[in-house]
N, C-alpha and C positions, 0 to 999 in steps of 0.2 A: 704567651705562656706555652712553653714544650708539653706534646702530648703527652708525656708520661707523669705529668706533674696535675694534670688533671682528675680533679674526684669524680667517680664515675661507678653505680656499679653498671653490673657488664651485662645481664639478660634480663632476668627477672624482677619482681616487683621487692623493698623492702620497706616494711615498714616499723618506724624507730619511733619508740614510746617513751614515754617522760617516767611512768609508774603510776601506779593509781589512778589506771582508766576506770571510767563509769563499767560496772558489771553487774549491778540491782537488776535480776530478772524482771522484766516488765519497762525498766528504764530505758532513756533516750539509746545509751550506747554506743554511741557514734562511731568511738574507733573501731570494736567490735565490730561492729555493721560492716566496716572499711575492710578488718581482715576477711571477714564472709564473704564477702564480693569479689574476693580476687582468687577465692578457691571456689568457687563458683561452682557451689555443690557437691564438693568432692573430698577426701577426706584431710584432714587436718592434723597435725603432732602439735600436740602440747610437750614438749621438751621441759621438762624440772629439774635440770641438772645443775642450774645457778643453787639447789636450796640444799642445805644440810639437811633437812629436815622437810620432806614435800608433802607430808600427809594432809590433806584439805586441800590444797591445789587443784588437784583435777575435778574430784565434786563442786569446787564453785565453779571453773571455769564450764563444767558440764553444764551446769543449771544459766549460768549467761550465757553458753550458747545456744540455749535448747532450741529458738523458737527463729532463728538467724539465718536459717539453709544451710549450716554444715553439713555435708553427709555423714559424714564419721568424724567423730572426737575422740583420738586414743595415745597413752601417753606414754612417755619415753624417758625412763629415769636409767641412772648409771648410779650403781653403790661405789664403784672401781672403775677406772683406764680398762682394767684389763678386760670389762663387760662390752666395750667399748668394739672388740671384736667378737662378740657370742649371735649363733646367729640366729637366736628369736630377738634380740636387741634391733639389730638388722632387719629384721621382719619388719619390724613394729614404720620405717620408712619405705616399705615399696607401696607403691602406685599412688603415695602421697600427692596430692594437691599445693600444700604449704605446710610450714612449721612455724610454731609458737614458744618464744623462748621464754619463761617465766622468769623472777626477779629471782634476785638471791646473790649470790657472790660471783660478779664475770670471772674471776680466775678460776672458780670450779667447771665453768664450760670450756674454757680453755684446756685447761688441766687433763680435764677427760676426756675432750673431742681432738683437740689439737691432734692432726697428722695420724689420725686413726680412720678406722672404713667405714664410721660416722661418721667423719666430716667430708669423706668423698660423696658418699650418700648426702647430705647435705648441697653440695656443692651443687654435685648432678640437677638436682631439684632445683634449683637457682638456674642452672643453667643451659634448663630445657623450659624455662619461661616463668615457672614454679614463686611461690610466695615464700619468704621468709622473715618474719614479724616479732622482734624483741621488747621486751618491757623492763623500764627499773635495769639490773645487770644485763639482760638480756638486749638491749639496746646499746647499750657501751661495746658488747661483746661485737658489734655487726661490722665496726670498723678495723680499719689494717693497725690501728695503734689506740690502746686502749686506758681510758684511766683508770687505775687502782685504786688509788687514795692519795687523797688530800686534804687538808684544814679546809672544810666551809664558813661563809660567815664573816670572812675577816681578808682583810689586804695578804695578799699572797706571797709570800717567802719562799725566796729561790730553790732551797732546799727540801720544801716540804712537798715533796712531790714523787709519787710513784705511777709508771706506765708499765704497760706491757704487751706485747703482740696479741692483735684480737684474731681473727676468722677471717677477715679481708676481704669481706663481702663486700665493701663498700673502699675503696684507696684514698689515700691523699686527705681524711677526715677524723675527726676526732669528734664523738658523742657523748654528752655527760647529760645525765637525767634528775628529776627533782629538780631543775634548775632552778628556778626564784625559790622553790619553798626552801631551799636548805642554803642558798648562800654562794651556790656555787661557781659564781662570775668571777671571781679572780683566781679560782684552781684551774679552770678552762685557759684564764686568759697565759697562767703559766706553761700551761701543755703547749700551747700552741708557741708559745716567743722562744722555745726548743727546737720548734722547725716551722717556718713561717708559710712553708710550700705549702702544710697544712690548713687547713679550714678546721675550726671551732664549732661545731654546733652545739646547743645548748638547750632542752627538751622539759619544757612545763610538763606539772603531773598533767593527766587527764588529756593530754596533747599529743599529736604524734606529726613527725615528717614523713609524709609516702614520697618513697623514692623510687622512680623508675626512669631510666637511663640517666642524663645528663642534668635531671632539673626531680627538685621534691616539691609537694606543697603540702601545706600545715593544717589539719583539722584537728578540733576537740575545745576547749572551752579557756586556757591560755596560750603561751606566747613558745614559738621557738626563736631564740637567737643565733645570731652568724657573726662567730669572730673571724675578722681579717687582716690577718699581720703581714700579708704580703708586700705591702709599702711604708713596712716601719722605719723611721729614718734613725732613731735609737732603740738599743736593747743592751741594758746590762747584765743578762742571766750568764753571759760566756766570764763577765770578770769580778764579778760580787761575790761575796761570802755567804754560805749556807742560809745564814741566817739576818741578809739583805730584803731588805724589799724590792719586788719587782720591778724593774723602769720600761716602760716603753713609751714609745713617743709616735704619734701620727695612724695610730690604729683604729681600724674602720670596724665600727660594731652596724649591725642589722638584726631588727627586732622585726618577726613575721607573724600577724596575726590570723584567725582561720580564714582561709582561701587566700592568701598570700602565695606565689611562689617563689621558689630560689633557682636559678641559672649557677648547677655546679662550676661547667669550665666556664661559662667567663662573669663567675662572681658577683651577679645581677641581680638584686633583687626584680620582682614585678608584684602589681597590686592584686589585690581580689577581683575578679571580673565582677561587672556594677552589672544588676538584673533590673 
Protein backbone atom coordinates (compact mmCIF):
# COMPACT_ATOMS: atom_id res chain seq x y z
CA UNK A 1 0.00 0.00 0.00
CA UNK A 2 1.62 3.70 -1.16
CA UNK A 3 2.57 5.89 1.76
CA UNK A 4 0.27 8.42 0.99
CA UNK A 5 -2.75 6.21 0.91
CA UNK A 6 -2.18 5.36 4.44
CA UNK A 7 -4.53 6.67 7.66
CA UNK A 8 -2.42 8.09 9.84
CA UNK A 9 -2.76 10.90 12.20
CA UNK A 10 0.45 12.80 12.37
CA UNK A 11 1.61 13.81 16.27
CA UNK A 12 -0.71 13.90 18.76
CA UNK A 13 -3.29 11.80 20.47
CA UNK A 14 -7.18 11.68 18.87
CA UNK A 15 -9.83 10.61 20.32
CA UNK A 16 -13.18 9.63 18.36
CA UNK A 17 -16.37 9.31 20.23
CA UNK A 18 -19.60 7.52 19.18
CA UNK A 19 -22.04 10.23 21.31
CA UNK A 20 -23.51 9.60 24.54
CA UNK A 21 -20.51 9.09 26.58
CA UNK A 22 -21.15 8.20 30.25
CA UNK A 23 -20.92 11.90 32.07
CA UNK A 24 -23.19 11.10 35.57
CA UNK A 25 -20.79 12.82 38.08
CA UNK A 26 -19.76 10.18 40.26
CA UNK A 27 -20.07 7.58 37.37
CA UNK A 28 -17.60 5.08 35.89
CA UNK A 29 -16.64 7.51 32.85
CA UNK A 30 -14.26 5.93 31.11
CA UNK A 31 -13.92 7.92 28.13
CA UNK A 32 -13.87 11.02 30.15
CA UNK A 33 -11.10 9.39 32.29
CA UNK A 34 -9.26 8.66 28.69
CA UNK A 35 -9.65 12.41 27.72
CA UNK A 36 -8.16 13.49 31.41
CA UNK A 37 -5.29 11.40 31.02
CA UNK A 38 -3.90 12.64 28.01
CA UNK A 39 -4.15 16.43 29.20
CA UNK A 40 -2.54 15.38 32.05
CA UNK A 41 -3.48 18.07 34.20
CA UNK A 42 -3.50 20.95 32.06
CA UNK A 43 -6.16 22.79 30.57
CA UNK A 44 -8.67 21.70 28.36
CA UNK A 45 -11.24 23.48 25.43
CA UNK A 46 -14.44 22.41 25.34
CA UNK A 47 -15.28 23.59 21.77
CA UNK A 48 -19.51 23.97 21.19
CA UNK A 49 -19.36 25.01 17.94
CA UNK A 50 -21.15 21.76 16.35
CA UNK A 51 -24.45 23.20 18.34
CA UNK A 52 -26.94 25.91 17.39
CA UNK A 53 -27.84 26.35 20.39
CA UNK A 54 -24.83 25.47 23.36
CA UNK A 55 -26.39 26.77 26.48
CA UNK A 56 -25.99 23.66 29.18
CA UNK A 57 -23.13 22.21 27.37
CA UNK A 58 -20.36 23.51 29.44
CA UNK A 59 -22.23 23.20 33.01
CA UNK A 60 -22.64 19.42 32.31
CA UNK A 61 -19.50 18.96 30.93
CA UNK A 62 -17.96 21.07 33.91
CA UNK A 63 -19.63 18.90 36.62
CA UNK A 64 -18.34 15.39 34.66
CA UNK A 65 -15.31 16.75 34.71
CA UNK A 66 -15.00 18.09 38.05
CA UNK A 67 -13.24 15.43 39.98
CA UNK A 68 -11.06 13.96 36.70
CA UNK A 69 -7.67 16.21 37.09
CA UNK A 70 -8.38 18.61 34.44
CA UNK A 71 -6.82 21.72 35.19
CA UNK A 72 -8.79 24.00 33.54
CA UNK A 73 -12.22 23.48 31.69
CA UNK A 74 -13.04 26.59 29.39
CA UNK A 75 -14.95 27.00 26.53
CA UNK A 76 -14.86 27.98 22.94
CA UNK A 77 -17.99 28.93 21.19
CA UNK A 78 -18.22 30.80 17.70
CA UNK A 79 -21.77 32.94 16.88
CA UNK A 80 -19.96 33.65 13.25
CA UNK A 81 -16.73 32.61 10.92
CA UNK A 82 -15.88 35.99 11.41
CA UNK A 83 -15.26 35.37 15.45
CA UNK A 84 -13.36 32.91 14.17
CA UNK A 85 -10.48 35.67 14.04
CA UNK A 86 -11.21 37.92 17.35
CA UNK A 87 -8.56 37.72 19.62
CA UNK A 88 -10.08 36.71 22.92
CA UNK A 89 -11.68 33.75 20.80
CA UNK A 90 -7.86 33.14 20.16
CA UNK A 91 -7.19 33.49 23.75
CA UNK A 92 -9.53 31.15 24.84
CA UNK A 93 -6.64 28.18 23.01
CA UNK A 94 -3.14 29.31 24.25
CA UNK A 95 -1.27 27.12 26.38
CA UNK A 96 -4.07 24.51 25.98
CA UNK A 97 -3.42 21.02 26.73
CA UNK A 98 -6.28 19.44 24.43
CA UNK A 99 -9.59 20.21 22.96
CA UNK A 100 -13.15 18.79 23.18
CA UNK A 101 -15.35 18.86 20.40
CA UNK A 102 -19.06 18.72 21.45
CA UNK A 103 -21.94 17.09 19.31
CA UNK A 104 -24.05 19.04 17.19
CA UNK A 105 -23.89 19.62 13.49
CA UNK A 106 -20.07 18.70 11.91
CA UNK A 107 -20.67 21.33 9.22
CA UNK A 108 -21.01 24.05 11.62
CA UNK A 109 -17.27 23.20 12.78
CA UNK A 110 -16.24 23.16 9.45
CA UNK A 111 -18.11 26.10 8.45
CA UNK A 112 -16.59 28.24 11.17
CA UNK A 113 -13.17 26.85 11.75
CA UNK A 114 -12.23 25.77 8.23
CA UNK A 115 -9.01 27.66 6.99
CA UNK A 116 -9.45 30.32 9.80
CA UNK A 117 -6.46 31.13 12.93
CA UNK A 118 -8.79 28.60 14.88
CA UNK A 119 -8.05 25.91 13.02
CA UNK A 120 -4.27 26.72 12.90
CA UNK A 121 -4.37 27.04 16.66
CA UNK A 122 -5.98 23.83 16.46
CA UNK A 123 -3.56 22.14 14.34
CA UNK A 124 -0.60 23.65 16.29
CA UNK A 125 -2.05 21.86 19.47
CA UNK A 126 -2.18 18.38 17.54
CA UNK A 127 0.97 18.98 16.37
CA UNK A 128 3.07 19.76 19.40
CA UNK A 129 1.76 16.29 20.73
CA UNK A 130 -1.54 17.95 22.17
CA UNK A 131 -4.94 16.10 22.52
CA UNK A 132 -7.79 16.50 20.26
CA UNK A 133 -11.12 14.58 21.43
CA UNK A 134 -14.68 14.72 19.23
CA UNK A 135 -17.98 13.35 20.23
CA UNK A 136 -21.34 12.68 18.14
CA UNK A 137 -20.37 15.55 15.19
CA UNK A 138 -17.49 16.26 16.71
CA UNK A 139 -16.03 12.98 15.90
CA UNK A 140 -17.10 12.74 12.21
CA UNK A 141 -15.46 16.40 12.03
CA UNK A 142 -11.69 14.80 13.01
CA UNK A 143 -11.45 13.08 9.66
CA UNK A 144 -10.16 14.42 6.11
CA UNK A 145 -13.76 13.47 4.49
CA UNK A 146 -16.54 13.76 6.42
CA UNK A 147 -20.21 12.42 6.48
CA UNK A 148 -23.16 14.81 6.24
CA UNK A 149 -26.01 12.79 5.94
CA UNK A 150 -27.49 9.90 5.07
CA UNK A 151 -30.78 7.53 5.41
CA UNK A 152 -30.04 5.29 8.60
CA UNK A 153 -31.73 2.15 9.26
CA UNK A 154 -32.11 0.91 5.84
CA UNK A 155 -30.00 -0.79 2.64
CA UNK A 156 -28.18 2.11 1.21
CA UNK A 157 -29.12 4.07 -1.94
CA UNK A 158 -26.49 5.22 -4.18
CA UNK A 159 -27.77 8.62 -4.07
CA UNK A 160 -28.51 9.29 -0.79
CA UNK A 161 -25.51 10.45 0.41
CA UNK A 162 -23.78 13.68 1.48
CA UNK A 163 -19.87 14.23 2.47
CA UNK A 164 -17.76 16.99 2.93
CA UNK A 165 -14.12 17.93 3.87
CA UNK A 166 -13.62 17.68 7.55
CA UNK A 167 -10.22 19.14 9.68
CA UNK A 168 -8.01 16.27 8.38
CA UNK A 169 -6.71 15.51 11.65
CA UNK A 170 -6.85 12.12 10.85
CA UNK A 171 -6.29 11.14 6.50
CA UNK A 172 -7.37 8.38 4.48
CA UNK A 173 -10.62 7.71 7.01
CA UNK A 174 -14.05 8.29 7.32
CA UNK A 175 -15.89 8.36 11.11
CA UNK A 176 -19.65 8.00 11.60
CA UNK A 177 -21.07 7.83 15.13
CA UNK A 178 -24.22 6.42 16.81
CA UNK A 179 -23.35 3.59 14.80
CA UNK A 180 -25.61 0.49 15.94
CA UNK A 181 -27.97 2.75 17.67
CA UNK A 182 -29.26 4.50 14.52
CA UNK A 183 -28.55 2.21 11.59
CA UNK A 184 -25.88 3.52 10.42
CA UNK A 185 -23.98 0.48 8.50
CA UNK A 186 -24.99 0.84 5.20
CA UNK A 187 -24.54 4.89 4.95
CA UNK A 188 -20.70 4.16 6.10
CA UNK A 189 -20.67 1.23 3.73
CA UNK A 190 -21.73 3.85 0.80
CA UNK A 191 -18.98 6.68 1.85
CA UNK A 192 -16.49 4.35 1.75
CA UNK A 193 -17.43 2.26 -2.04
CA UNK A 194 -16.85 6.18 -3.23
CA UNK A 195 -13.14 5.77 -2.46
CA UNK A 196 -12.03 2.31 -1.30
CA UNK A 197 -8.42 3.93 -0.28
CA UNK A 198 -10.62 5.00 2.57
CA UNK A 199 -11.21 3.11 5.73
CA UNK A 200 -14.88 3.17 7.30
CA UNK A 201 -14.97 3.53 10.90
CA UNK A 202 -17.99 3.27 12.59
CA UNK A 203 -18.22 4.55 16.63
CA UNK A 204 -20.89 2.97 19.18
CA UNK A 205 -22.43 5.48 21.67
CA UNK A 206 -20.64 5.52 24.84
CA UNK A 207 -17.37 4.20 22.81
CA UNK A 208 -14.57 5.88 21.48
CA UNK A 209 -11.36 4.97 19.24
CA UNK A 210 -8.01 6.54 20.72
CA UNK A 211 -5.90 7.13 18.01
CA UNK A 212 -2.45 7.78 18.17
CA UNK A 213 -0.03 7.42 15.42
CA UNK A 214 -0.46 4.49 13.09
CA UNK A 215 -2.98 2.13 15.33
CA UNK A 216 -6.24 3.15 17.67
CA UNK A 217 -7.75 1.06 20.31
CA UNK A 218 -11.37 0.88 21.51
CA UNK A 219 -12.76 1.67 24.98
CA UNK A 220 -16.11 2.35 26.52
CA UNK A 221 -18.98 -0.21 26.77
CA UNK A 222 -19.86 -0.98 22.68
CA UNK A 223 -18.31 -1.88 19.51
CA UNK A 224 -16.24 0.25 16.90
CA UNK A 225 -16.39 -1.12 13.32
CA UNK A 226 -13.81 -1.06 10.39
CA UNK A 227 -15.09 -1.16 6.92
CA UNK A 228 -12.62 -2.33 4.20
CA UNK A 229 -13.23 -1.94 0.57
CA UNK A 230 -9.94 -2.15 -0.32
CA UNK A 231 -10.18 -5.45 -2.18
CA UNK A 232 -13.71 -5.14 -3.45
CA UNK A 233 -13.80 -7.08 -6.57
CA UNK A 234 -17.43 -5.38 -7.51
CA UNK A 235 -18.82 -1.93 -6.99
CA UNK A 236 -21.84 -0.45 -8.87
CA UNK A 237 -21.89 3.16 -7.31
CA UNK A 238 -19.81 4.57 -10.65
CA UNK A 239 -22.87 2.93 -13.01
CA UNK A 240 -26.39 2.68 -11.03
CA UNK A 241 -28.92 5.25 -10.74
CA UNK A 242 -29.51 7.64 -7.79
CA UNK A 243 -31.90 5.58 -6.75
CA UNK A 244 -30.10 1.78 -6.91
CA UNK A 245 -29.12 -0.05 -4.27
CA UNK A 246 -25.74 -0.30 -3.30
CA UNK A 247 -23.56 -3.60 -4.68
CA UNK A 248 -20.44 -4.50 -3.49
CA UNK A 249 -18.88 -7.64 -3.53
CA UNK A 250 -15.96 -9.25 -1.21
CA UNK A 251 -15.82 -6.41 1.49
CA UNK A 252 -14.10 -6.99 4.63
CA UNK A 253 -16.00 -5.71 7.87
CA UNK A 254 -14.05 -5.65 11.58
CA UNK A 255 -16.01 -5.43 14.54
CA UNK A 256 -13.50 -4.22 17.62
CA UNK A 257 -14.64 -4.57 21.02
CA UNK A 258 -12.96 -2.61 24.37
CA UNK A 259 -9.23 -3.22 24.37
CA UNK A 260 -9.34 -4.34 20.88
CA UNK A 261 -6.75 -2.68 18.60
CA UNK A 262 -6.80 -1.60 14.79
CA UNK A 263 -3.22 -1.39 12.62
CA UNK A 264 -4.30 1.83 10.54
CA UNK A 265 -1.47 1.18 7.56
CA UNK A 266 -1.65 -2.14 7.29
CA UNK A 267 -5.42 -2.83 8.15
CA UNK A 268 -4.95 -5.38 11.03
CA UNK A 269 -7.10 -6.00 13.27
CA UNK A 270 -5.29 -7.27 17.02
CA UNK A 271 -7.08 -8.71 20.18
CA UNK A 272 -7.47 -7.32 23.64
CA UNK A 273 -4.25 -8.22 25.62
CA UNK A 274 -5.48 -11.36 28.02
CA UNK A 275 -4.44 -10.29 31.96
Amino acid sequence: MAEEARPVSKTGTLIAIGGHEEREPGGEREILREVAKHVRGGKLVLATVASHQPEGYFDEYQKAFRDLGVGDLVELYLEDRCEAEASDKLAVLDDAAGIFFSGGDQLRITSQVGDTPIEQKVRAIFEHGGLIAGTSAGASALSETMLVKGTSAETHRIGDLHMAPGLGLLRNVIIDQHFAERGRFGRLLGAVAHNPRVLGIGVDENTAAVISGEEFTVIGSGAVYVVDCQHVSHSNIAEASPENVLSLHDVRIHVLGTGDRFDLAERRPRAADKH
